[in-house]
C-alpha positions in Angstrom: 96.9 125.7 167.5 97.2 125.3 171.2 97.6 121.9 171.0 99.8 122.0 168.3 101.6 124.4 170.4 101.8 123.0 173.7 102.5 119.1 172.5 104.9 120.3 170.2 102.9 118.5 167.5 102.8 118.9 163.8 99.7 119.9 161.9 99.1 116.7 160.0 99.1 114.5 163.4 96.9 117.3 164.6 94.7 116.6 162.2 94.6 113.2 163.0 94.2 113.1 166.4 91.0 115.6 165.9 89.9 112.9 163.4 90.1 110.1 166.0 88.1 111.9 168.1 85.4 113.0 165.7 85.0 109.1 165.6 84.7 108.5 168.8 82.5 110.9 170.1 79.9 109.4 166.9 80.4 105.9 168.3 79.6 107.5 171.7 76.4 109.1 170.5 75.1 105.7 168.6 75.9 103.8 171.3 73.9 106.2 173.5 70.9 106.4 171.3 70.5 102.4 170.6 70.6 101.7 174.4 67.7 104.4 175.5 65.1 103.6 177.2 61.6 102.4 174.9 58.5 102.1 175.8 57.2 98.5 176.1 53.5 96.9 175.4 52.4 93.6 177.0 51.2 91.2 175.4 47.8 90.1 174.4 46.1 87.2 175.7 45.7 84.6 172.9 43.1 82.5 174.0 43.2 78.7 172.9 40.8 77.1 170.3 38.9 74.4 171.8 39.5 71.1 170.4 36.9 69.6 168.1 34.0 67.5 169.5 33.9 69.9 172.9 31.0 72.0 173.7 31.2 74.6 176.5 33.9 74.8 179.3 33.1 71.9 181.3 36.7 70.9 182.7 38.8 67.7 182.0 35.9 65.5 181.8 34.3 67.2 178.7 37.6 67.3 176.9 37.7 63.3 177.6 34.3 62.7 176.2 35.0 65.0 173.2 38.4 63.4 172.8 36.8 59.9 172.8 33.8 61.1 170.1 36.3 62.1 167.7 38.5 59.0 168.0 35.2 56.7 167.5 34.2 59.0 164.8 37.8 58.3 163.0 37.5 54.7 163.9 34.0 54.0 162.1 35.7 56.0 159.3 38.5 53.9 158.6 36.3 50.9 159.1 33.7 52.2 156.2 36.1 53.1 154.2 38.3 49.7 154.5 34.7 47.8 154.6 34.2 46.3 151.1 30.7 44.3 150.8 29.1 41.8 148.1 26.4 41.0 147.0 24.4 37.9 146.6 21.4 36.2 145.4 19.6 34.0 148.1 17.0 31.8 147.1 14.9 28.5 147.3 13.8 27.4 150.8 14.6 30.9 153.2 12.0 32.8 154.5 13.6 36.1 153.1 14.8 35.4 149.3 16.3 37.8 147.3 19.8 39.6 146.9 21.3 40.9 149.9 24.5 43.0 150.3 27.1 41.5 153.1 30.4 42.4 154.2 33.8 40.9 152.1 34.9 37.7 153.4 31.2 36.8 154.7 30.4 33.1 154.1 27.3 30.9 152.9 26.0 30.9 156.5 25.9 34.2 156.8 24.1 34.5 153.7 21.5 32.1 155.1 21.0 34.4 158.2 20.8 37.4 155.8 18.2 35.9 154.0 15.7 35.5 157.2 17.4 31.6 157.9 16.5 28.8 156.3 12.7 27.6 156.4 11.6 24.6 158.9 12.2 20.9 157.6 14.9 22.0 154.9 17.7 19.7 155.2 20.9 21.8 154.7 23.2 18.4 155.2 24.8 19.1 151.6 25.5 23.2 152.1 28.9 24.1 152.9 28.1 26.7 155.5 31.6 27.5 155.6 32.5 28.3 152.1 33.6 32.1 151.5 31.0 34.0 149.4 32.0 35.1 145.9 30.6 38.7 144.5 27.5 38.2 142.2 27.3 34.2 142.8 23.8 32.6 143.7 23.3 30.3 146.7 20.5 28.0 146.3 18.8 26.0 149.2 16.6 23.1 148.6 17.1 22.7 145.0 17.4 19.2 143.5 21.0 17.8 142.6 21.8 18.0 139.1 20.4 14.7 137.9 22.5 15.0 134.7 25.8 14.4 136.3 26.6 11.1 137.0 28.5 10.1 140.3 26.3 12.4 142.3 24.9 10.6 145.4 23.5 14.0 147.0 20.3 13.5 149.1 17.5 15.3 148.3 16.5 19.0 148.8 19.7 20.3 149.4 23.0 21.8 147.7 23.2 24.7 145.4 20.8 23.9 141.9 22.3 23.4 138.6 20.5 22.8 135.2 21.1 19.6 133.9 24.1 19.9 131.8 24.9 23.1 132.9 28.4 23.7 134.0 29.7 22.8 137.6 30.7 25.7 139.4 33.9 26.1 141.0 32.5 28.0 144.3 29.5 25.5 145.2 30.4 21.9 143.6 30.7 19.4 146.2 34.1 16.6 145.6 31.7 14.1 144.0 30.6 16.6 141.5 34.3 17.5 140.5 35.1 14.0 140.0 33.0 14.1 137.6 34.7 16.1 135.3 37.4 14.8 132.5 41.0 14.3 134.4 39.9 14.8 137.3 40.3 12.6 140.6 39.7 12.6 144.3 43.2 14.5 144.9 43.0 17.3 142.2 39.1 17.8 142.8 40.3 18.0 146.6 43.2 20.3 145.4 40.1 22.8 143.7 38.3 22.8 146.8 41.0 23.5 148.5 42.1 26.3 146.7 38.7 28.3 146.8 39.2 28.1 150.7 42.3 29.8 151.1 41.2 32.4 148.4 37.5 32.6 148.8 35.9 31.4 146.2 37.1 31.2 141.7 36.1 35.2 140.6 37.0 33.7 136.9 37.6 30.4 135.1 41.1 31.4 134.5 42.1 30.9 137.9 41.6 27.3 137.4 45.3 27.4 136.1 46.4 28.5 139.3 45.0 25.2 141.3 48.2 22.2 141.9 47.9 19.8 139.1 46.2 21.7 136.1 48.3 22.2 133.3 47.9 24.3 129.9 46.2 20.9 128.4 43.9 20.2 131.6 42.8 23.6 131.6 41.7 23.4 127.9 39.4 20.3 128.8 37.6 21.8 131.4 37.4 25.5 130.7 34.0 25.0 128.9 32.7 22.4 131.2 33.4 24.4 134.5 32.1 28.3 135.7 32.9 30.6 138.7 
């Protein structure tokens, strides 16, 4: 009423202006309370886990060595796990014969030095030393050339054994005993040879087709005559 009475006001702009400050005296009073004064905890010390392969607080130096196991340990897994192996039957003239598991890609020398080397006085002039190894195939030292196949002017004691009239294998037979086969010359047996290089060894007949100058026809002709 004073107001109302002193400003010369009406009651409904009264009212108002009471309203207006209702609001801002509550703004006021929550402004007031969200910016008092709280109490504040400090923080806990989180100590850090120490990495794996370290043992004990030893400083930089045991962090390196730990460091360095783990790595190693990660590299020999990766190199077991990637490491494929074969295995292979060693026999005739070595001091160790038998079958002896070796690493993919290994090749018939490493067989030979698997299999305790070969014995003293064995003439290993007709071995290819450098031929890749095929899973499951038998290397032979010292046996007699197939005396069944003609053409074959192998000396004596060495090469991989056949039976006579047994097929010629695609992994061990030397050029002369490819030529021996129907169709088949100095370039395509080369072409055979060749091809077993560069993919290590037949693992089937059927890749036969695969070799540069075998056909559909040619292949036919020698599929029974031939073996991985």
């Amino acid at each position: 009423m004073w107001v109302q009475t002193r400003c010369g006001l009406e009651r409904r702009s009264v009212v108002a202006l009471g309203l207006l400050f209702v609001v801002a005296a509550a703004f006021a009073v929550q402004h007031f309370w969200v910016g008092r004064t709280q109490p504040v905890r400090a923080p806990e010390v989180v100590r850090a886990a120490a990495p794996y392969g370290t043992e004990g607080d030893e400083g930089g130096g045991s962090t390196g060595k730990g460091a360095e196991s783990h790595t190693s340990a990660g590299a020999r897994g990766v190199s077991s796990a990637a490491g494929a192996e074969i295995v292979v039957d060693v026999s005739g003239k070595v001091r160790e014969p038998g079958v002896h598991r070796l690493p993919a890609g290994s090749r018939v020398t490493d067989a030979l030095r698997a299999a305790g080397g070969v014995r003293s006085g064995t003439n290993t002039e007709g071995l290819n030393l450098a031929r890749f190894l095929v899973d499951g195939e038998q290397v032979v030292v010292g046996g007699p050339t197939p005396a069944a196949v003609p053409g074959v002017t192998g000396s004596t004691g060495t090469g991989v054994a056949a039976a006579p009239g047994a097929p010629v294998s695609l992994n061990t037979a030397t050029a002369d005993q490819l030529n021996t086969l129907p169709g088949v010359g100095p370039v395509l047996a080369q072409h055979i040879i060749d091809y077993r290089t560069q993919h290590g060894g037949f693992r089937s007949v059927d890749e036969l087709r695969q070799v540069n100058g075998i056909g559909d026809r040619r292949f036919a002709d020698l599929r029974d005559l031939v073996r991985p």
